[in-house]
C-alpha positions in Angstrom: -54.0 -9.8 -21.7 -50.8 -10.7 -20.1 -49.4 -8.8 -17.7 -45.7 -7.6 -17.8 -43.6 -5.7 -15.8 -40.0 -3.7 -15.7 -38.2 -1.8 -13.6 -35.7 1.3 -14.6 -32.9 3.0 -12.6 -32.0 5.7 -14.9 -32.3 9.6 -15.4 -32.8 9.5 -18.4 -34.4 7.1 -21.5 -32.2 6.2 -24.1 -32.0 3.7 -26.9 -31.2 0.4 -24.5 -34.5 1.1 -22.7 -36.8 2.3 -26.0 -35.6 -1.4 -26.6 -36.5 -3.6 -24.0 -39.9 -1.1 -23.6 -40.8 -2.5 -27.1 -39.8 -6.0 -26.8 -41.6 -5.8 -23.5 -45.1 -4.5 -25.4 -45.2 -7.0 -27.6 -45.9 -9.4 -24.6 -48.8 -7.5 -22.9 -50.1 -5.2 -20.8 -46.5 -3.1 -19.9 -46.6 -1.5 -16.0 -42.8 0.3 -15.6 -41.3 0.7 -12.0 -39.5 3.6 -11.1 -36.5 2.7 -8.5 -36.8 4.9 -5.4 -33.8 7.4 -4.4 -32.5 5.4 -1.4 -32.6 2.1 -3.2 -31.0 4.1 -6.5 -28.0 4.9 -4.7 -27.6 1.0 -3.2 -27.7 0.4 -7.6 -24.6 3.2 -7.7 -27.2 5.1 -9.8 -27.2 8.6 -8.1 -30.2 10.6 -9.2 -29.9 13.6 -10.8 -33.5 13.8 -11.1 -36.4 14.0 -8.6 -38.3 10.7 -8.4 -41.5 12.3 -9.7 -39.7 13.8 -12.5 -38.5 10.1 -13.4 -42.2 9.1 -12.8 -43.6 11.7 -15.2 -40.4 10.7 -17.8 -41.6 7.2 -17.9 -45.4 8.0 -17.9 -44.8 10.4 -21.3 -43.5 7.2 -23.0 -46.7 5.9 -25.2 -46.1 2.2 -24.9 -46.0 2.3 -21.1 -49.5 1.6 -19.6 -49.0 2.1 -16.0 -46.1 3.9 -14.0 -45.5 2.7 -10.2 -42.9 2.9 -7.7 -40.4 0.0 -7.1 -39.3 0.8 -3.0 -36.5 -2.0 -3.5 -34.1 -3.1 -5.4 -35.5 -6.8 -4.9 -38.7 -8.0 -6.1 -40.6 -9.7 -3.4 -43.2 -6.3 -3.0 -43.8 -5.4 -6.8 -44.1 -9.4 -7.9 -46.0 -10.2 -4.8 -48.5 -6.7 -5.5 -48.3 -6.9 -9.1 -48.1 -11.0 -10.1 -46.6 -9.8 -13.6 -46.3 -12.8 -16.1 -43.3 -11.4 -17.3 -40.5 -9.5 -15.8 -38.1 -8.2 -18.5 -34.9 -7.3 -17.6 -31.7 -6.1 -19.5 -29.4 -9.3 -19.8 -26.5 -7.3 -17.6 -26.1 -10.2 -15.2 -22.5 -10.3 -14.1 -21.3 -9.1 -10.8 -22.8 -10.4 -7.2 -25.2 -7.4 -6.7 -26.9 -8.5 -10.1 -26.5 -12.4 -9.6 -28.8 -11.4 -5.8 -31.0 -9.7 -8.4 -31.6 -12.4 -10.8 -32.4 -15.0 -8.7 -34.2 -12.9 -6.1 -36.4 -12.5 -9.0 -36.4 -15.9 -10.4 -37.3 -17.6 -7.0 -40.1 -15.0 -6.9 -41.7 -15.9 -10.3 -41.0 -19.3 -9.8 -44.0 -19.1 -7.0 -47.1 -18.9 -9.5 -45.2 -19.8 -12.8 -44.2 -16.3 -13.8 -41.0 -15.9 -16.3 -38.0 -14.0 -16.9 -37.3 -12.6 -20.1 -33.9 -10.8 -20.8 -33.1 -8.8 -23.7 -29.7 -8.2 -24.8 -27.9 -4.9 -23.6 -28.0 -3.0 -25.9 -24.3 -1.8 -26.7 -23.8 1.0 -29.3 -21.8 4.6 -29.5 -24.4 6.7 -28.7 -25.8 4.6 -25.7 -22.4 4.0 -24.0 -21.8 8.2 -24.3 -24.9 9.0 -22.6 -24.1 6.8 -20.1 -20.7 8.2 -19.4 -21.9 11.4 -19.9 -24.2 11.5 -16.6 -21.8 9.7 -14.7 -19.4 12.3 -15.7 -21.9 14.6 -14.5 -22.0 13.2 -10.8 -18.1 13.7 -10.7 -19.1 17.7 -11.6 -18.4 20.0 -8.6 -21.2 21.4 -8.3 -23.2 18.2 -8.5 -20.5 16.2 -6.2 -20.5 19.2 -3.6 -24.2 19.1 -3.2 -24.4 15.0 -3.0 -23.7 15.0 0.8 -26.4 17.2 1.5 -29.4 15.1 -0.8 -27.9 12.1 0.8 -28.5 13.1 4.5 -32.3 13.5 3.4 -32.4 10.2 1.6 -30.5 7.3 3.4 -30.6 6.7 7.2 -26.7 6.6 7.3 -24.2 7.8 5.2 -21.9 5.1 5.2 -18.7 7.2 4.4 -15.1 4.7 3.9 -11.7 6.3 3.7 -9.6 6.9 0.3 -6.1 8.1 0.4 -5.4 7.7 -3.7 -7.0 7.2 -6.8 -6.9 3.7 -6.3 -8.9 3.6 -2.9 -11.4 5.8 -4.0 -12.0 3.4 -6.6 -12.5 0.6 -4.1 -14.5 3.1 -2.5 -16.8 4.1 -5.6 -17.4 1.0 -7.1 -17.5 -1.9 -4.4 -21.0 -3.7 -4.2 -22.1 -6.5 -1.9 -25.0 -8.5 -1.8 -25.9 -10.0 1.4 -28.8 -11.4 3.6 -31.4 -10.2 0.8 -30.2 -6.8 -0.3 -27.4 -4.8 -1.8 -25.1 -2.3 -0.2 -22.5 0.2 -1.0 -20.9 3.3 0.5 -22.1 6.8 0.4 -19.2 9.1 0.8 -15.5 9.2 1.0 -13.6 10.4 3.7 -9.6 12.1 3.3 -8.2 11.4 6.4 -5.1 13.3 7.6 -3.9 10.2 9.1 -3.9 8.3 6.0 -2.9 10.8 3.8 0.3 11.5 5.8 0.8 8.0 6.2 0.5 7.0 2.9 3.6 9.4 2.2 5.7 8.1 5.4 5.3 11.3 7.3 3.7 11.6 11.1 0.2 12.6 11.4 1.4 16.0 12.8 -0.3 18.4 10.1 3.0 17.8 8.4 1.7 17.7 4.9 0.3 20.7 3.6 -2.5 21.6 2.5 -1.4 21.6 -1.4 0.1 18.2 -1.1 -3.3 17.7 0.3 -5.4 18.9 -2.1 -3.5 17.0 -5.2 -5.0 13.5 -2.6 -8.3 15.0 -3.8 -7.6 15.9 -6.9 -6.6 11.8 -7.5 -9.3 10.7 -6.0 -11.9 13.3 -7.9 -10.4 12.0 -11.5 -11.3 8.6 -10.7 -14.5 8.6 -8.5 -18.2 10.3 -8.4 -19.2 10.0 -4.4 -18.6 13.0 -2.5 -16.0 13.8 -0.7 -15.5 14.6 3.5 -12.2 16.3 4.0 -9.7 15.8 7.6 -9.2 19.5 8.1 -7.4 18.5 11.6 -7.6 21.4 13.4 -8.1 24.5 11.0 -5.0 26.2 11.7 -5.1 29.6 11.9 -8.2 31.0 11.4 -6.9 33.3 8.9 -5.9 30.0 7.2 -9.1 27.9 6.8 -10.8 30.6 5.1 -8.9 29.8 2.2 -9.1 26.1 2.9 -13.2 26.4 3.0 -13.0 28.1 -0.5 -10.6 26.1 -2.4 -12.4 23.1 -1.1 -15.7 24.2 -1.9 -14.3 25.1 -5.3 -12.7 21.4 -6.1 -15.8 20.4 -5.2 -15.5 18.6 -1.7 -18.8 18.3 0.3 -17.7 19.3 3.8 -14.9 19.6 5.9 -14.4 18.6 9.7 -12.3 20.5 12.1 -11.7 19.5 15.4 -11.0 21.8 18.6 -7.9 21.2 19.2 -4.3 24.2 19.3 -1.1 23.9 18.9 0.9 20.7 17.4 -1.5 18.3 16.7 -1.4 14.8 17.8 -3.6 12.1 16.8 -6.9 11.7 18.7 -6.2 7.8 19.5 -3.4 8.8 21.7 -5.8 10.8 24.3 -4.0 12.2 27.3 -1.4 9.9 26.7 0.5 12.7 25.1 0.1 17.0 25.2 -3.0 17.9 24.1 -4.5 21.3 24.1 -8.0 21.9 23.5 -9.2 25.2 22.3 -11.7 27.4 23.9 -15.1 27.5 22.8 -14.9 31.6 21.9 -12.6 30.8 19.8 -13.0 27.4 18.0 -16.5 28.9 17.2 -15.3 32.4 15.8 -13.4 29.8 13.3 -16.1 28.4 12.7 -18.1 31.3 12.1 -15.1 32.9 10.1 -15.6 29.8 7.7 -19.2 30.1 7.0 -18.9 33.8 6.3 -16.4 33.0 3.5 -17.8 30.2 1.9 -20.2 31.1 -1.9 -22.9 28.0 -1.6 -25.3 26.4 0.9 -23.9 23.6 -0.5 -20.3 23.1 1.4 -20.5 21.9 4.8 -18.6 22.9 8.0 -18.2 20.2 10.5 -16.7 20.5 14.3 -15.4 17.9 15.8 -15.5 17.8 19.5 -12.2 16.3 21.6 -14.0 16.8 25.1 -14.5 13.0 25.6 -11.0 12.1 24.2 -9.4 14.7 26.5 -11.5 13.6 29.4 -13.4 16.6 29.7 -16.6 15.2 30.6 -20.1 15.0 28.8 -21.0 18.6 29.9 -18.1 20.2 28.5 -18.8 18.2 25.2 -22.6 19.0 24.9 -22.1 22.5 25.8 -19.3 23.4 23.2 -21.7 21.2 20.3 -24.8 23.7 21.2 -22.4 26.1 21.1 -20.6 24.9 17.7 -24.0 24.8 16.3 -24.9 28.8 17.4 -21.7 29.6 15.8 -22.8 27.9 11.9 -21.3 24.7 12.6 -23.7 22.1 9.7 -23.0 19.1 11.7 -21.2 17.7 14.8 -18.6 15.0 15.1 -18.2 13.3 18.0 -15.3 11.0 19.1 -13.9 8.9 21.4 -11.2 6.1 22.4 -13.1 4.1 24.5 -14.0 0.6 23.3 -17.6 0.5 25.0 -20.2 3.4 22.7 -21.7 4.0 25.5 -20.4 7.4 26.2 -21.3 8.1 22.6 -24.8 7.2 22.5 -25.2 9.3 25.2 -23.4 11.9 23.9 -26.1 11.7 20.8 -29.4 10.9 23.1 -28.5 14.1 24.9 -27.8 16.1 22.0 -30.7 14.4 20.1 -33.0 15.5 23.2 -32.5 19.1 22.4 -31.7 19.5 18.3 -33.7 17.3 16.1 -31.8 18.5 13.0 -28.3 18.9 13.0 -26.4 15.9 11.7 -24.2 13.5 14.2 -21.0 12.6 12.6 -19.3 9.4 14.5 -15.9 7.1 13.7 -16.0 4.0 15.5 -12.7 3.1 15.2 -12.3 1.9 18.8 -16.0 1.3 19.4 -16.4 -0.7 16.3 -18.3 -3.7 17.7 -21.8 -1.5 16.8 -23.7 -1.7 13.6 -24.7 1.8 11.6 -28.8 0.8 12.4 -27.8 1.2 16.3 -25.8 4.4 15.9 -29.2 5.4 13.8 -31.4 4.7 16.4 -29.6 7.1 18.8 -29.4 10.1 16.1 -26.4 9.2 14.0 -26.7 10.7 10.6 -23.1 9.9 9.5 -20.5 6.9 10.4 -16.7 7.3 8.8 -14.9 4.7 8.7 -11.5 5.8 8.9 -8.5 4.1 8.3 -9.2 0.5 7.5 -8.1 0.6 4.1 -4.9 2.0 4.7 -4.5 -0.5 7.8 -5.8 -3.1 5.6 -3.0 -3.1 2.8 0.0 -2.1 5.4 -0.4 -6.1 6.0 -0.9 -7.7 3.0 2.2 -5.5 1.5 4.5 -6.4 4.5 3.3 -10.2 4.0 4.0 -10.3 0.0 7.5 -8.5 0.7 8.4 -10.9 3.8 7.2 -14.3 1.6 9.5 -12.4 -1.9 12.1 -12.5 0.6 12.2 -15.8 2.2 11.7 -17.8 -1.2 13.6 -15.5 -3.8 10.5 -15.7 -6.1 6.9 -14.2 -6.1 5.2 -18.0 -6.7 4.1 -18.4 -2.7 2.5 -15.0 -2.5 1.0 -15.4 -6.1 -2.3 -17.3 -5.0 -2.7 -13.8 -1.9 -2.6 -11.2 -4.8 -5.0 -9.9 -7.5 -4.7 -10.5 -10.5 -3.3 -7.8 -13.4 -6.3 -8.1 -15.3 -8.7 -7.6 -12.4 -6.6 -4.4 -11.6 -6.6 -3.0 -14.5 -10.8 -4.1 -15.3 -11.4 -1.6 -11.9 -9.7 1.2 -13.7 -12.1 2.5 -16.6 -11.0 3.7 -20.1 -12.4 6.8 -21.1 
């Protein structure tokens, strides 16, 4: 008997895969993979489900005749283990991430003489509505709060990019690459402060308040499913970021990071350049504390970040106010600096590593940004944000369209820099 092999990524079995688990029957022996969590979320297919209750889901269908567990999202292992005769595979082939797919898989088969079979996707109402319906479930508070948490226990880093409208967090949500052999995507979102207020032309002074601040979120919620890591700046009072920690963990936002800093704020980058006071560690951690007391699930996080090394404060003052950040109910640690060398950083986390295992190391290599996530990794890091690159990346390319409009008295030069209408309004999904 042939052998014959697919793979799902779902949470649940609907129509489109009864389909291609009959068609795939007729041709033999019928051995289903189960995608892993950590290579799930590279698909953009969160789980909602445990992997062994998607392992007993697929082993209670009659036709399937062995269940196993597909570890990656390409096929070298399972073809190389299994030497199916047939892979089937839903004929959803557009995009790069499924192109890397297809002819990872191909070039695989192509080894012993195996083949690829694809069966039409399988497009009807009822299909289409259970598919929006458990993405629409992801973009639930109390399934979008909790993400952050399940994906610290699942991916090595959570690769976290910042969003400042609804468009950006669709960038943020939805773009895939394929390269050197696998697929990638980010993790999280992150709302910076800096972004937010420049995005609407104010100084990055805590300016903007908080419920110009939350309606940011509440653009980027409509659009997107990835959790969400909110710029709290400093707190304010600490009277103040009680209600902040509740209304956030209400909207749904996975944690928010608050750094030790009083009075005006000023952005970090500028160091001692201009006046910067940093609080003491009494009572930086009584806000802390304050915030944990008030918030209603385990879910929310509260994040400090730590401006000893920016303020040139040393490595002991910033180790001793994390441990003491972390006494106080701090969830994670965020650590930061200006310099463009990491080394102060890594051993910032090697130190801190040395004496909690657990707590998770938040880092934004902005000025540091020469070293790769698996580095950071390797000395602790559990989180890396990635800032403001968005927002510096389309100050540019606006300036340049507006600077060519102006020096041609037409829009033809810049035409060929731009994207089109059609591929902007393809990102935005109908409901």
């Amino acid at each position: 008997m042939k052998k014959v092999y697919t793979c799902f990524c779902t949470d649940m079995i609907h129509d489109g895969h009864m389909n291609i688990i009959r068609e795939a029957k007729k041709l033999g022996s019928l051995t289903v993979g189960v995608l892993c969590d950590s290579e799930m979320i590279k698909y953009n297919r969160f789980p909602l489900k445990t992997l062994e209750e998607r392992v007993e889901m697929v082993k209670s269908i009659p036709e399937v005749d062995e269940v196993v567990v597909q570890d990656n999202l390409m096929y070298d292992k399972v073809i190389g283990e299994l030497k199916p005769d047939y892979i089937i595979h839903g004929d959803n082939w557009e995009g790069e991430a499924m192109q890397a797919i297809y002819h990872n898989i191909v070039d695989n088969l192509s080894k012993y003489g195996g083949e690829l079979v694809s069966i039409p996707y399988t497009y009807n109402p009822v299909v289409e509505k259970l598919d929006r319906q458990n993405r629409e479930k992801l973009a639930m508070p109390e399934y979008r709060r909790a993400r952050l948490r399940k994906l610290l226990n699942i991916v090595p880093v959570v690769k976290t990019i910042e969003a400042h409208s609804g468009l950006t967090g669709l960038i943020a949500e939805k773009t895939v690459v394929a390269h050197d052999g696998a697929i990638d995507q980010f993790d999280a979102m992150w709302v910076s402060s800096l972004c937010d207020s420049t995005e609407k032309g104010k100084p990055d002074i805590e300016l903007v308040d908080m419920t110009s601040r939350f309606r940011t979120i509440e653009d980027i919620m409509e659009v997107t499913t990835k959790p969400i890591i909110f710029d709290g700046d400093t707190g304010g009072l600490t009277e103040h970021f009680v209600y902040t920690v509740r209304s956030l963990e209400r909207m749904g936002v996975s944690a928010v990071i608050i750094e030790d800093k009083v009075g005006l704020k000023k952005n970090s980058l500028f160091g001692t350049e201009v006046q910067q006071t940093q609080d003491s560690i009494e009572n930086f951690s009584a806000k802390i504390a304050a915030g944990k007391e008030s918030q209603l699930s385990d879910d929310f996080m509260i994040i400090a970040r730590i401006e000893s090394l920016i303020l040139e404060q040393g490595m002991e003052d910033a180790l001793s106010r994390a441990f003491a950040y972390v006494a106080a109910g701090a969830d994670g640690i965020m650590i930061h600096s200006r310099k463009k060398s990491p080394d102060e950083i890594l051993e910032f986390c090697d130190r801190f590593r040395a004496k909690d295992k657990e707590t998770p190391i938040v880092v934004v290599p902005s000025s540091f940004n020469s070293i790769t996530e698996s580095e950071l990794a390797e000395h602790g890091v559990n989180i890396v944000i990635y800032a403001n690159q968005l927002l510096r990346a389309a100050f540019p390319a606006m300036e340049k369209a507006a600077k060519s409009i102006l020096t041609h008295h037409r829009a033809h030069e810049i035409d060929s820099d731009l994207l089109s209408i059609k591929d902007i309004i393809t990102l935005i999904d109908e409901i």
